[in-house]
C-alpha positions as CSV (number, residue, x, y, z in Angstrom):
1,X,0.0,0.0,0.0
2,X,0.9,4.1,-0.2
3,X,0.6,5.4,3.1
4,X,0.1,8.9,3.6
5,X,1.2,9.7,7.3
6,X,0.3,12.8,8.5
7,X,1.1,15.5,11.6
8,X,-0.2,18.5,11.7
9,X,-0.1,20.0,15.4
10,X,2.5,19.9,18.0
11,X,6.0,20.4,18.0
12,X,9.3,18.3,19.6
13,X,10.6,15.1,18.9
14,X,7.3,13.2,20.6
15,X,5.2,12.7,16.6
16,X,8.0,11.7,15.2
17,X,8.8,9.4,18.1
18,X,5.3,8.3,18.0
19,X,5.3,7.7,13.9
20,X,8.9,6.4,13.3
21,X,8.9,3.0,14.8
22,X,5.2,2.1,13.2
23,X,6.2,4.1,9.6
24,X,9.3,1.2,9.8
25,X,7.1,-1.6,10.5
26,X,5.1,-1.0,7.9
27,X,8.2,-0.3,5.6
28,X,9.5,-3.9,5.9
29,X,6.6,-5.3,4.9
30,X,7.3,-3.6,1.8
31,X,4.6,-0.7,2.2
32,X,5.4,2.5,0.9
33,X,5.1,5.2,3.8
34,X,5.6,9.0,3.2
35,X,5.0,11.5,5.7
36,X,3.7,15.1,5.7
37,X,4.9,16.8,9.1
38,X,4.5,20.4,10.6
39,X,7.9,20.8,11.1
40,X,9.8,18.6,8.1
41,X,12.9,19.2,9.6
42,X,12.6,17.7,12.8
43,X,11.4,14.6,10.9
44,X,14.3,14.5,8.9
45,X,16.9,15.4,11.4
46,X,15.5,12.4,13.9
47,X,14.6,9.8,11.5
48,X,16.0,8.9,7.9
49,X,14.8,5.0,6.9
50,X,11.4,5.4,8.7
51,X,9.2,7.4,5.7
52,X,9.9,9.9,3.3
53,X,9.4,13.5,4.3
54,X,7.4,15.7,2.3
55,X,8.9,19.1,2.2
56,X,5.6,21.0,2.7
57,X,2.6,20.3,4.5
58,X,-0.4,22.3,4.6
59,X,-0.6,24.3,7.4
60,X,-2.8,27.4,9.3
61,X,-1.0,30.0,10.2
62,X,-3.9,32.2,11.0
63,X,-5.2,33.6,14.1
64,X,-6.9,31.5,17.2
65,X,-9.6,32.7,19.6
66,X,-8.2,32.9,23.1
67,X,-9.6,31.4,26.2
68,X,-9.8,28.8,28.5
69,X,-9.2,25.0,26.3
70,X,-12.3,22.8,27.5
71,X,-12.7,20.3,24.7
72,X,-10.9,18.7,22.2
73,X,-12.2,20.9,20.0
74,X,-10.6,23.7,20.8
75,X,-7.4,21.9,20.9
76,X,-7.4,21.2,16.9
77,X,-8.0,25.1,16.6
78,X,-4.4,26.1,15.6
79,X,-5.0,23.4,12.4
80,X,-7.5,25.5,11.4
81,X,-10.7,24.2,12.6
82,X,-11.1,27.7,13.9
83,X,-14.3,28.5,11.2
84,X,-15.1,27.2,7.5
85,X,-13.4,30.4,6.0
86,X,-10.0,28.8,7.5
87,X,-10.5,25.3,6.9
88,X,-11.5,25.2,3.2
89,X,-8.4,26.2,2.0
90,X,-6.9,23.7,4.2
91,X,-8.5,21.2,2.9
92,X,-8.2,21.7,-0.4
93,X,-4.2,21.6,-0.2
94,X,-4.2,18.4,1.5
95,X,-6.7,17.0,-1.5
96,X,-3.8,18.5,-3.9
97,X,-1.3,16.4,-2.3
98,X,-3.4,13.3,-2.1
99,X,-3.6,13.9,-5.8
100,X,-0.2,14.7,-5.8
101,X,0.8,11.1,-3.8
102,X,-1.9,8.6,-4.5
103,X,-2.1,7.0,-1.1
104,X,-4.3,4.3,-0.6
105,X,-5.0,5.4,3.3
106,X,-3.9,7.9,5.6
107,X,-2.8,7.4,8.8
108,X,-3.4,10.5,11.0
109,X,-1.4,11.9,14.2
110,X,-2.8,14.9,15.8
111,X,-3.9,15.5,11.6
112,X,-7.6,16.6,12.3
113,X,-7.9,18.9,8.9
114,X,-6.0,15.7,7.3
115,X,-8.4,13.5,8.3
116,X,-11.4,15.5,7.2
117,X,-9.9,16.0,4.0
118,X,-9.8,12.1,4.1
119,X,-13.5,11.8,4.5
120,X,-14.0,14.1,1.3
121,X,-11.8,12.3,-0.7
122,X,-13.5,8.9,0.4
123,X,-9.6,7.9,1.5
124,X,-9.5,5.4,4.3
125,X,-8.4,6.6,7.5
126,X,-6.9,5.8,10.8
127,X,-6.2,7.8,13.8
128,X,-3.5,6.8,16.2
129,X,-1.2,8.8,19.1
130,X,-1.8,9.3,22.7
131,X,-5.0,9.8,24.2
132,X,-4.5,14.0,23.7
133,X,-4.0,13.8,20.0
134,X,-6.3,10.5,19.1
135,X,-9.4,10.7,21.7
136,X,-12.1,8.2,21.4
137,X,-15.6,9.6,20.1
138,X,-16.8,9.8,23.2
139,X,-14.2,11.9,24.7
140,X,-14.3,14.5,22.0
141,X,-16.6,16.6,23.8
142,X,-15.7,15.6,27.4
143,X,-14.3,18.1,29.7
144,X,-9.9,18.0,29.1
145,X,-10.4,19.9,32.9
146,X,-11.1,17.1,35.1
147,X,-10.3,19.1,38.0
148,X,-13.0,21.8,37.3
149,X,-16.6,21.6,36.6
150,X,-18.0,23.2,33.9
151,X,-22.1,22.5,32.4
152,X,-23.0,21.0,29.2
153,X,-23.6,24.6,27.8
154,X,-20.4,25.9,28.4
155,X,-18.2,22.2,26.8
156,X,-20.8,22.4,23.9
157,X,-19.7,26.2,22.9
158,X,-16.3,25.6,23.5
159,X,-15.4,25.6,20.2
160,X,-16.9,25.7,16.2
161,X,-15.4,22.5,15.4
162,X,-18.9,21.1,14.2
163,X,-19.8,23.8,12.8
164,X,-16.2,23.1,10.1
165,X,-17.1,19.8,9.7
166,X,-20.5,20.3,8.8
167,X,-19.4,23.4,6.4
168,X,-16.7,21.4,4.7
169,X,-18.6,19.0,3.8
170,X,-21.4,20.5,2.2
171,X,-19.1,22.9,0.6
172,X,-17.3,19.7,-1.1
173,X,-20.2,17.6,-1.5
174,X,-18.8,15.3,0.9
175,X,-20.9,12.5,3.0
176,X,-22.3,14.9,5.4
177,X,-21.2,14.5,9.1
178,X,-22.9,16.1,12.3
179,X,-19.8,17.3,13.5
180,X,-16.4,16.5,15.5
181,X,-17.8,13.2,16.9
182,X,-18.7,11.5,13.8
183,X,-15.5,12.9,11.8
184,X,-13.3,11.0,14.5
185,X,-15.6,7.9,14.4
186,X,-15.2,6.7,11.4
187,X,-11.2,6.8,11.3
188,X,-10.3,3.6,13.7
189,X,-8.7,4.7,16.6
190,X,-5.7,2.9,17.9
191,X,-4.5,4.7,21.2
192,X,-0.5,4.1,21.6
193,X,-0.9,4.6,26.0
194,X,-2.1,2.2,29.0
195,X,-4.7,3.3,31.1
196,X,-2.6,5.2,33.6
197,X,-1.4,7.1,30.8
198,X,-5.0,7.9,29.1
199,X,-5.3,12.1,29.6
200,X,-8.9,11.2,29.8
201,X,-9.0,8.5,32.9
202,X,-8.2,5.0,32.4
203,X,-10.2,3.2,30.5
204,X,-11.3,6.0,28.5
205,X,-10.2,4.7,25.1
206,X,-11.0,1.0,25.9
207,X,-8.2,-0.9,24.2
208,X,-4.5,0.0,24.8
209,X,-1.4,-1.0,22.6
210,X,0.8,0.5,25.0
211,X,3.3,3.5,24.4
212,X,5.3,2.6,20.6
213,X,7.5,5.3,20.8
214,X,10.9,5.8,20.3
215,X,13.4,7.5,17.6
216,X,16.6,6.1,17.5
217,X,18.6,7.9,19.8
218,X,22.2,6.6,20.4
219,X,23.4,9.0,23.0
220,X,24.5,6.7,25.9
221,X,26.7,9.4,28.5
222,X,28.4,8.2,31.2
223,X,27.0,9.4,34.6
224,X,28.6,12.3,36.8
225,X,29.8,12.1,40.2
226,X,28.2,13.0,42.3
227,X,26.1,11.7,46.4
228,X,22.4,10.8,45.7
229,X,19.9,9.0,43.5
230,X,20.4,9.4,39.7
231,X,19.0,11.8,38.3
232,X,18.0,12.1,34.3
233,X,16.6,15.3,33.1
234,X,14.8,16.0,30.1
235,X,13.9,20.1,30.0
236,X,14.7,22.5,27.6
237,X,16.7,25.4,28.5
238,X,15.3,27.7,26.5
239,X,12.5,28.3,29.0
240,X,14.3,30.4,31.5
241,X,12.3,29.2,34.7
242,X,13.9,25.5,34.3
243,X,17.6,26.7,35.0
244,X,15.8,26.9,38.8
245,X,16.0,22.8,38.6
246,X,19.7,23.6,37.4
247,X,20.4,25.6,40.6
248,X,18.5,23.1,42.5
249,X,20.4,20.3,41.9
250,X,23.6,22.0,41.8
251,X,23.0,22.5,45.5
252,X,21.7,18.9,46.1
253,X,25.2,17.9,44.3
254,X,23.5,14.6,42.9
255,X,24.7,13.0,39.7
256,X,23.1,14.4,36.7
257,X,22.3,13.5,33.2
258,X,20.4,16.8,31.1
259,X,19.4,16.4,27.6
260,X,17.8,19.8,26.1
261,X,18.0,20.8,22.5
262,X,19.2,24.1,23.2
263,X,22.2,24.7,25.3
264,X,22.8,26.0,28.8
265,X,22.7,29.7,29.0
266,X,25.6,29.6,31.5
267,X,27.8,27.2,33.1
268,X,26.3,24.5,34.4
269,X,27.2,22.9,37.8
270,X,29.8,19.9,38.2
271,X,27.0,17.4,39.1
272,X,25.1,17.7,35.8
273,X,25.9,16.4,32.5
274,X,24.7,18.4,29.4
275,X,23.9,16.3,26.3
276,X,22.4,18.2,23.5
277,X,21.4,14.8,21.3
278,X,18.5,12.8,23.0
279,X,19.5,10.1,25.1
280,X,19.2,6.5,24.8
281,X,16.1,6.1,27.2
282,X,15.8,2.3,26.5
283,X,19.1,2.1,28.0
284,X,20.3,5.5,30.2
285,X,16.7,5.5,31.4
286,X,16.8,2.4,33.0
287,X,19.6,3.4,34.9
288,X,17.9,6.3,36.5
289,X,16.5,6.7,40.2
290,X,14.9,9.7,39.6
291,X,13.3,11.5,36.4
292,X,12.3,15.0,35.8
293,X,10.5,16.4,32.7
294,X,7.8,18.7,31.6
295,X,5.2,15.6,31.3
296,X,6.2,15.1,27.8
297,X,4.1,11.3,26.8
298,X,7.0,9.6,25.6
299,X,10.2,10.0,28.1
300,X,7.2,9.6,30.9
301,X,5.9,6.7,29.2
302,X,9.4,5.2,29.3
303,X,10.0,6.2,33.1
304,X,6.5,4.5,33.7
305,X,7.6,1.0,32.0
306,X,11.2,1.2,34.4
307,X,9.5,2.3,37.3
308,X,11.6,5.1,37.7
309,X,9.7,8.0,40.0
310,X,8.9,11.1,38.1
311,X,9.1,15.1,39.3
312,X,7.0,16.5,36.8
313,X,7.2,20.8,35.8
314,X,4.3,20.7,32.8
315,X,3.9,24.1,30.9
316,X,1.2,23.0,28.2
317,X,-2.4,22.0,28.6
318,X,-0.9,18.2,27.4
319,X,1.6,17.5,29.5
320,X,-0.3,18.9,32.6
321,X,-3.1,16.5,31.8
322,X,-0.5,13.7,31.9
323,X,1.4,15.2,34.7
324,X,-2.3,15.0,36.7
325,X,-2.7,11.2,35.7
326,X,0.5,10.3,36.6
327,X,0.1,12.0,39.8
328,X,-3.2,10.3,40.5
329,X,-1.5,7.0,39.6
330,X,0.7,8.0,42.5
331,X,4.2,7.4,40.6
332,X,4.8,11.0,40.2
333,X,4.6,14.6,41.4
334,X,4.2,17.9,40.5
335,X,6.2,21.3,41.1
336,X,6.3,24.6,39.1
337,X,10.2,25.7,38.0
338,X,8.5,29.0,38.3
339,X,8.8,28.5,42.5
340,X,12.6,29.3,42.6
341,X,15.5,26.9,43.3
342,X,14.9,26.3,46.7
343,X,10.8,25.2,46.2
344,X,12.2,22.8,43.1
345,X,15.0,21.2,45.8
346,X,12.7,20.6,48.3
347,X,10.7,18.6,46.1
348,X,13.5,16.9,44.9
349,X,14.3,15.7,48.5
350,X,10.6,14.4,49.0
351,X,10.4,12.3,45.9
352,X,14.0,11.2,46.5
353,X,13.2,10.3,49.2
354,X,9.7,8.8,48.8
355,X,9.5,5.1,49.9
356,X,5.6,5.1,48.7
357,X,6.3,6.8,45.5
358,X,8.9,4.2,44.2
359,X,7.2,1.2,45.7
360,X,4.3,2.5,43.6
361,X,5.9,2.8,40.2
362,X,7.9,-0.4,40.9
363,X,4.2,-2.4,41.2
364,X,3.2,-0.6,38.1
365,X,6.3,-1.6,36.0
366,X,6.1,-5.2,37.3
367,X,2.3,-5.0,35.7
368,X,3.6,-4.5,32.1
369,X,6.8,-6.1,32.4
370,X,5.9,-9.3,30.0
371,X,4.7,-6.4,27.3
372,X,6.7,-6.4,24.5
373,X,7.5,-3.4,22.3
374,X,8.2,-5.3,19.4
375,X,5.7,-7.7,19.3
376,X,3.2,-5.0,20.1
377,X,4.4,-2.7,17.0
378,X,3.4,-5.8,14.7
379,X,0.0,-6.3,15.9
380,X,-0.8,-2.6,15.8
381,X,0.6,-3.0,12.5
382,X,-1.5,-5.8,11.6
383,X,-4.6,-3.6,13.1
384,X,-4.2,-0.6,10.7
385,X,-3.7,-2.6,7.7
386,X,-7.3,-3.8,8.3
387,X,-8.5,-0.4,9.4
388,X,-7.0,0.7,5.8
389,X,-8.6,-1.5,4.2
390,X,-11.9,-1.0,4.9
């Protein structure tokens, strides 16, 4: 078959990370897989024998109303599902390179314009991605504020998602479609997480392959020296609040692995490592007491599987959604970098120190410990092919 993969929304290495290892299965089974991607060189750069890249995909770059997220629908706004004026010319690009392409299906990743686009074209479609980017139908108009209450009213104006659909199709002469619900309905989902990872509650998206990510990082540093439990970061320094966690564990003096794509501002402390190529998780990870990210799905998927405790500092509406299930799960916490160095240490101490918190994630790596990446990644191949099919 011609594949069309596709990623519209969302930026860092976690897409790719998501697409790469499926886009190779499929490849040696001699499909032909090309991808459209938001940011082509970030596909490029991480992967080269996974899919071809196209050089342009189509993509909004118009404005976004502001407010509070509630619903999935508002999360697809920056594609372009903003109002019909936007999303028609969206559309039509992606039916240009379909024409341009010839794929048999497409197989979307946070790709909702893609996928509608799909649906006027008649092209098969699947959906697949972490809970955030792929919901089930049902969740598309649930609350993504689980914390907060909010009445049917108020979830059901969120955004003019439905109101696109609806619009595109009859301006295409499409099948028509009542909206968001139906458009993400009839593309099969397949949800790459395990329940304690679903941003909607476990259970939410009822069968789970499990996290398939990975790119093929090789970076394998040695440790630091350094008193204390290991500890692998994985922030970016270009947000300036994080170099708090830098000053933090400077003063806590233990050994210290950071990856970030951009480099230190200033000179970091002799405790912590600086890596600017992303580390071999599969491997480093494992060796790790202690983890501390933003709540990014993949590097806290990973952590999950080893067991590893997590000290979680999310900054998007995704990763704090994961950070809170996590939490919940009771195998990680959450601090703001924002606090100052001091706030960040003491909450290093705590989950360092955290008999509860690592007995916890131990239990809930021991559950998945007889899953297999590998074998997984063929049957969700096998699963798409007959979603593509149809």
């Amino acid at each position: 078959m011609r594949i069309l993969a596709s990623w519209e929304l969302g930026l860092g290495y976690g897409h790719v990370a998501t697409l790469a290892p499926i886009c190779r299965a499929l490849r040696t089974r001699n499909h032909h897989v090309t991808l459209a991607a938001r940011t082509p060189g970030t596909a490029v750069r991480l992967e080269r024998d996974a899919f071809d890249v196209v050089t342009a995909c189509p993509r909004y770059c118009g404005p976004v109303p502001r407010g509070e997220t509630l619903t999935y629908g508002q999360v697809i706004a920056p594609a372009g599902a903003v109002d019909p004026a936007a999303a028609i010319p969206l559309v039509r690009e992606w039916l240009t390179l379909f024409e341009r392409f010839g794929p048999d299906a497409l197989m979307a990743e946070h790709a909702p314009v893609s996928l509608l686009a799909a649906h006027v074209a008649g092209l098969p479609a699947v959906r697949l991605g972490s809970s955030f980017v792929a919901p089930s139908a049902r969740s598309v108009t649930a609350s993504l504020l689980p914390w907060a209450s909010h009445d049917a009213h108020a979830l059901a104006a969120a955004a003019p998602a439905d109101q696109v659909v609806r619009e595109v199709c009859r301006y295409f002469g499409a099948a028509r479609l009542a909206g968001l619900v139906e458009l993400v309905g009839g593309a099969s989902l397949h949800s790459l997480a395990w329940p304690e990872l679903d941003h909607h509650g476990p259970g939410a998206c009822g069968f789970y392959y499990g996290p398939l990510v990975g790119i093929e990082a090789h970076a394998r540093p040695e440790w630091p020296a350094g008193e204390g439990p290991r500890t692998l970061v994985y922030l970016p320094f270009d947000r300036p609040a994080n170099l708090a966690v830098a000053h933090a564990l400077g003063a806590l003096r233990w050994p210290v692995l950071w990856h970030s794509p951009t480099p230190p501002p200033a000179e970091l402390p002799a405790n912590i490592s600086y890596c600017a190529e992303p580390i071999d998780l599969a491997v480093v990870g494992l060796q790790a007491e202690l983890y501390v990210g933003r709540g990014g799905y993949g590097a806290s998927a990973v952590m999950l599987c080893a067991g590893v405790p997590q000290l979680l500092l999310p900054d998007t509406l995704e990763s704090l959604l994961l950070t809170y299930r996590l939490c919940r799960a009771g195998v990680a916490r959450s601090q703001a970098a924002s606090a100052g160095a001091h706030a960040v240490a003491e909450a290093l101490s705590r989950i360092g120190r955290s008999d509860e918190i690592r007995t916890r994630a131990s239990a809930i790596a021991a559950r998945y410990s007889g899953w297999s990446r590998a074998q997984m990644t063929e049957f969700l191949v096998d699963d798409l092919l007959i979603g593509m099919r149809r």
